[in-house]
N, C-alpha and C positions, 0 to 999 in steps of 0.2 A: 721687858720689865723695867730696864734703867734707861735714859735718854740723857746724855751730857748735854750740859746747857752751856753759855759763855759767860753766864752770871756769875760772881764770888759773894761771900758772907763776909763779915766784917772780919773774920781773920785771914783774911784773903784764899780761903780753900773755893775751889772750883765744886759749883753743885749740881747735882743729877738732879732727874726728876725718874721719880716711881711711880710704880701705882700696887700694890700686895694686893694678891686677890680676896676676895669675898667670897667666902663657902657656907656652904649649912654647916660644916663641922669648924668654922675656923671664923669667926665675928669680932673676936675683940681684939684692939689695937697692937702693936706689936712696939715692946719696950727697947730700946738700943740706947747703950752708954758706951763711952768711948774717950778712955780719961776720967773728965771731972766734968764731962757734958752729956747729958744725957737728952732722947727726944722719943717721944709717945705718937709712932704712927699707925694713923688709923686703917684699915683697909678698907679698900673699895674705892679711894680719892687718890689724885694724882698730889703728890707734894714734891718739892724740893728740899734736899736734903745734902750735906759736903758728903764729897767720894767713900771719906772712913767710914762714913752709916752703912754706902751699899757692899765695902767690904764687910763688914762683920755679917750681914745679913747674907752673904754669898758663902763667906764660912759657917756658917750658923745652918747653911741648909745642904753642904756637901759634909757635914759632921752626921746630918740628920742620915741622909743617904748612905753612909758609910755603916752608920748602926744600926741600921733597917738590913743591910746585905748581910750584915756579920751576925746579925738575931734570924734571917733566913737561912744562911749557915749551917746554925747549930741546930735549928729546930730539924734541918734535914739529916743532921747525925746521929738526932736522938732517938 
């Protein structure tokens, strides 16, 4: 998913390059702020992006995973 590149952005952060997949249940772009900068990626295209983007988006989907176990859980309690 991520590729470290040797490129930096103008505040000298080092950037990845992504690519988020394209699904029938999943099309539209994927919003990430972080601070006071925010950036609208699209999926299905490979882009660059500073490291903070692909940490929150690595947070953002071990939260996902975490409340998918924990709603499979319960549902087998009930």
């Amino acid at each position: 998913m991520a590729t470290k590149t040797d490129k930096l952005n103008e505040q000298g952060e080092k950037l990845v390059s992504i690519r988020l997949p394209l699904t029938k249940e999943e099309k539209d772009a994927v919003y990430v702020r972080v601070n006071e900068r925010t950036w609208l990626i699209p999926r299905g295209q490979t882009v660059e992006v500073p490291e903070c983007v692909v940490e929150v988006l690595d947070h953002a989907e071990t939260a996902m995973l975490e409340s998918m176990k924990y709603q499979s859980a319960h549902e087998k309690n009930s």
